[in-house]
C-alpha positions in Angstrom: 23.7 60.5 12.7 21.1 57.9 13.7 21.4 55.5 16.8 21.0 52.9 13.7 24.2 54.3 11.4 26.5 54.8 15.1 26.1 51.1 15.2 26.4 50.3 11.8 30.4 52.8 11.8 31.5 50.9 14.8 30.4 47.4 13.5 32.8 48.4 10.1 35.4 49.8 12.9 35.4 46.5 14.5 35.5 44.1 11.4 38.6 46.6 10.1 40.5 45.8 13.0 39.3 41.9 12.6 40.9 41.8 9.1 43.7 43.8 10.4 44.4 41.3 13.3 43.0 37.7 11.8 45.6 37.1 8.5 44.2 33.5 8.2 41.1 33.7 6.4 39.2 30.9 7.8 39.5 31.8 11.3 38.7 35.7 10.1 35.6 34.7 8.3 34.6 32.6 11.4 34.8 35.7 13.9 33.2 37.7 11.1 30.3 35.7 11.1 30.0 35.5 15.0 30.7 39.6 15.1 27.5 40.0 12.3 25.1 37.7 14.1 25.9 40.0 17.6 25.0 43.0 15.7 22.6 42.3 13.7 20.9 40.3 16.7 21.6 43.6 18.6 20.2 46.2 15.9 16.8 43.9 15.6 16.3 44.3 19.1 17.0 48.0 18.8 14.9 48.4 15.8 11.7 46.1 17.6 11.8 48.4 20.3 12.7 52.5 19.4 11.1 52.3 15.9 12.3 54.8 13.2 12.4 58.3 13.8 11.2 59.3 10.3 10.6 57.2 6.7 14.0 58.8 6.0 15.8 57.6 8.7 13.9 54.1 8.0 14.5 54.2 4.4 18.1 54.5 5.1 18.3 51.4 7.1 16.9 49.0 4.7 18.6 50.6 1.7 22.0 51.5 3.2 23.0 49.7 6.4 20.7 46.2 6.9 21.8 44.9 3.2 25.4 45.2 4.0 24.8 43.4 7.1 23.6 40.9 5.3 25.9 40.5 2.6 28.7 40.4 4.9 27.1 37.3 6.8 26.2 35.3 3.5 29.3 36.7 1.9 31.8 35.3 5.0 29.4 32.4 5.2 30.7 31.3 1.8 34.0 32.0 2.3 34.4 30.0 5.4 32.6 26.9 3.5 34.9 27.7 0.3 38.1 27.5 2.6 37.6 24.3 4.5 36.4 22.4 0.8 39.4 23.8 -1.3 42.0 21.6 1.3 40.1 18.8 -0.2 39.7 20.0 -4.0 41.1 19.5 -7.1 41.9 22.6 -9.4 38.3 21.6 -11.1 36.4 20.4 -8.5 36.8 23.7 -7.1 36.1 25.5 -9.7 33.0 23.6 -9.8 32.1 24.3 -6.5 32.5 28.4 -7.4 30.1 28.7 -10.3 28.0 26.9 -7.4 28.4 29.4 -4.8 27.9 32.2 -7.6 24.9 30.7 -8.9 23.3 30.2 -5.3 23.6 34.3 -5.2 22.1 34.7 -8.3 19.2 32.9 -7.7 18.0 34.8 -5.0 17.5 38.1 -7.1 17.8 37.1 -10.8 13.8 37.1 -10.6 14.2 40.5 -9.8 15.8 42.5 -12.8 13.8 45.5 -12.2 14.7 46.0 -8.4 18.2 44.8 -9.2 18.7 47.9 -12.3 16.9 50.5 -10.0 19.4 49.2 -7.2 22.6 49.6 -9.5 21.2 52.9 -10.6 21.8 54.7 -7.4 18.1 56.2 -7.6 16.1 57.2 -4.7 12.8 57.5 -6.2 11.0 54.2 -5.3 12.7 54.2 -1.8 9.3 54.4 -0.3 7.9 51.3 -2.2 11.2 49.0 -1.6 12.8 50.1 1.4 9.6 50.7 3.9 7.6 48.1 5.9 4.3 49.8 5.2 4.4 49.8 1.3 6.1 46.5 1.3 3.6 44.4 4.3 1.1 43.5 1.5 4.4 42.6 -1.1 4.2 39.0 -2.3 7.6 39.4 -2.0 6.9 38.7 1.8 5.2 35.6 0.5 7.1 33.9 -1.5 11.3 34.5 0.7 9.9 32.2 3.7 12.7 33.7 5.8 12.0 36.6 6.1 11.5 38.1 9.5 8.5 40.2 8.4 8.8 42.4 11.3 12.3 43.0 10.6 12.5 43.7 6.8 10.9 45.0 3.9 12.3 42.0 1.7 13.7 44.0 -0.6 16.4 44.7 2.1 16.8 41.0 1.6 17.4 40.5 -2.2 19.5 43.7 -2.0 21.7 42.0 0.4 22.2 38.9 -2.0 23.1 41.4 -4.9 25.7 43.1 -2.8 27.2 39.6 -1.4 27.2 38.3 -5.1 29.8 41.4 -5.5 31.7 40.2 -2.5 32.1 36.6 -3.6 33.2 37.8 -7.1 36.1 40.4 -5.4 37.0 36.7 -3.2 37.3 35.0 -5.6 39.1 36.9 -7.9 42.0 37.8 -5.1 41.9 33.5 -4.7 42.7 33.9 -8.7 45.3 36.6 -8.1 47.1 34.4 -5.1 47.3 31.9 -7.6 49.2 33.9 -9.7 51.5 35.6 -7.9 52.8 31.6 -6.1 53.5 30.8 -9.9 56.7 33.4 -9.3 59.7 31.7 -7.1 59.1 32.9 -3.3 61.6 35.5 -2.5 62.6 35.7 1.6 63.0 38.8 3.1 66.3 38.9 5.5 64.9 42.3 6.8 61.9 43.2 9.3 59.2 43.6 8.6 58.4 47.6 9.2 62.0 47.3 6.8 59.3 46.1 4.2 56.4 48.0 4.7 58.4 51.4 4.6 59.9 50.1 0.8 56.0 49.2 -0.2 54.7 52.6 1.2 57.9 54.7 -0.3 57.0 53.1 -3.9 53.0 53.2 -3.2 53.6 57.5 -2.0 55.4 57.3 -5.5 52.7 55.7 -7.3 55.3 53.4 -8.8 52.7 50.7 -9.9 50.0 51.6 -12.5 50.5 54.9 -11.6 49.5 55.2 -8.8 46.1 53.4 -9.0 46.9 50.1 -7.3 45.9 50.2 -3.7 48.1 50.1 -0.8 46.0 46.6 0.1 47.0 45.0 -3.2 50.9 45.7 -2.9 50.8 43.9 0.7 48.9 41.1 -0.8 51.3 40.9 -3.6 54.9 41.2 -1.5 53.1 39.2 0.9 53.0 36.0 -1.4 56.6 36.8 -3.1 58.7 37.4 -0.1 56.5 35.1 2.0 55.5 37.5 4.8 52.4 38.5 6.7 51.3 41.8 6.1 47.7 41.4 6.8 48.3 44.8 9.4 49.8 46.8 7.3 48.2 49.8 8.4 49.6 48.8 12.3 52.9 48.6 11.1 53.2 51.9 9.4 51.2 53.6 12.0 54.6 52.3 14.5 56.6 53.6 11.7 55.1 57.1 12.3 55.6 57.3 16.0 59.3 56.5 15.8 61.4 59.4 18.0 64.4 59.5 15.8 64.7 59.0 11.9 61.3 57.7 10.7 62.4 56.1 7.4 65.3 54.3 8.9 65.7 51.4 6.1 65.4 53.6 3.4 68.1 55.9 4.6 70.1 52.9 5.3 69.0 51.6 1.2 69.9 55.2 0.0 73.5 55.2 1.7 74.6 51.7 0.9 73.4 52.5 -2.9 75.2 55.5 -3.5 78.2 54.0 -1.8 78.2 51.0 -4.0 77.9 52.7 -6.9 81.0 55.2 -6.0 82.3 52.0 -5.8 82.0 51.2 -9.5 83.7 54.9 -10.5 
């Protein structure tokens, strides 16, 4: 693994435990953007002074670990600004304002169809001519995006990173669509803890009781979340603690099984 993709792993390690620990997603997309500005600071620096050890290893920098970086900073960027505007928003103001933010995206590679198709393609065959600085320093691409950092980019690593953040404001807003829709249902509140409720999600989750079995364990927490009005932005935490418990590890559902087959003996 390169000194390049260690620091990308535990940059994706560190924002995974952000999202786990920030539920508010204002103040998450705020420390996002701080923790990509560090790295990517960090990385440039990195990059200005070791070099690449190969056009593989450089090729797989701009293609596959810059872009993201990049994404995540305009994506979170977005977000952030979309957050603190909705307070003030109508229903179709803010609408307005998403077609906006979509738009702004698009604009930055919509010039570029055949980039954008070879992107989407998953080929590898013009990774030379896109993703190195020495086919790419005489690109009027370089020209013509005047912020670029031309000794940090082959611009395409750029536009890439637009086409991947356009994907991330989509996924945002469509969970935004989704919150929406669950708060049209009455709010249910949960008299039991919280590990109570995250060992009932993971027991019908194991059982693929939702679309069998297709629906993430990230989209059940967001969906109890918002009916029995609970935080389970760490999720993960929670049944990790579950795990380490000494005794009986599934301690409400024993309790949910016994009390069900009692009442129903109840009914014989």
């Amino acid at each position: 693994m390169s000194i390049y993709m260690q620091k990308f792993k535990d940059y994706n390690d560190s924002m995974e435990s952000l999202c786990l620990s920030v539920s508010n997603v204002r103040n998450r997309s705020e420390k996002s953007i701080q923790l990509i500005q560090d790295v990517i600071i960090e990385i440039k620096n990195l990059v200005l002074k070791e070099g690449f050890e190969s056009t593989e290893k450089e090729i797989q920098f701009f293609k596959q670990i810059k872009p993201h970086l990049i994404a995540h900073k305009i994506a979170n960027s977005i977000i952030l600004d979309c957050e603190i505007r909705k307070m003030t928003m109508s229903e179709d103001e803010f609408e307005t304002l998403k077609k906006r933010k979509l738009s702004f995206i698009q604009d930055h590679f919509i010039d570029f169809k055949e980039f954008y198709f070879y992107l989407q393609s998953e080929s590898n065959f013009r990774d030379d001519l896109y993703f190195t600085q020495v086919h790419t320093k005489n690109d009027v691409l370089l020209k013509i995006l005047p912020e670029l950092d031309i000794e940090f980019s082959t611009g395409y690593d750029c536009i890439a990173g637009y086409i991947f953040a356009y994907d991330l404001i989509k996924e945002y807003f469509k969970d935004l669509q989704h919150e929406k829709h669950y708060k049209s249902y009455p709010e249910l509140k949960w008299s039991f803890t919280k590990a109570d409720l995250v060992e009932l999600i993971y027991a019908l989750h194991l059982m693929k009781a939702f679309d069998n079995g297709k629906t993430d364990i990230i989209k059940l927490a967001k969906a109890f979340s918002v009916i029995m009005d609970m935080d389970l932005k760490d999720i993960y935490r929670t049944f990790n603690a579950i795990k380490e418990r000494k005794k009986i590890t599934s301690r409400f559902l024993t309790e949910l099984l016994a009390n069900f087959n009692s009442r129903i003996k109840e009914f014989d």
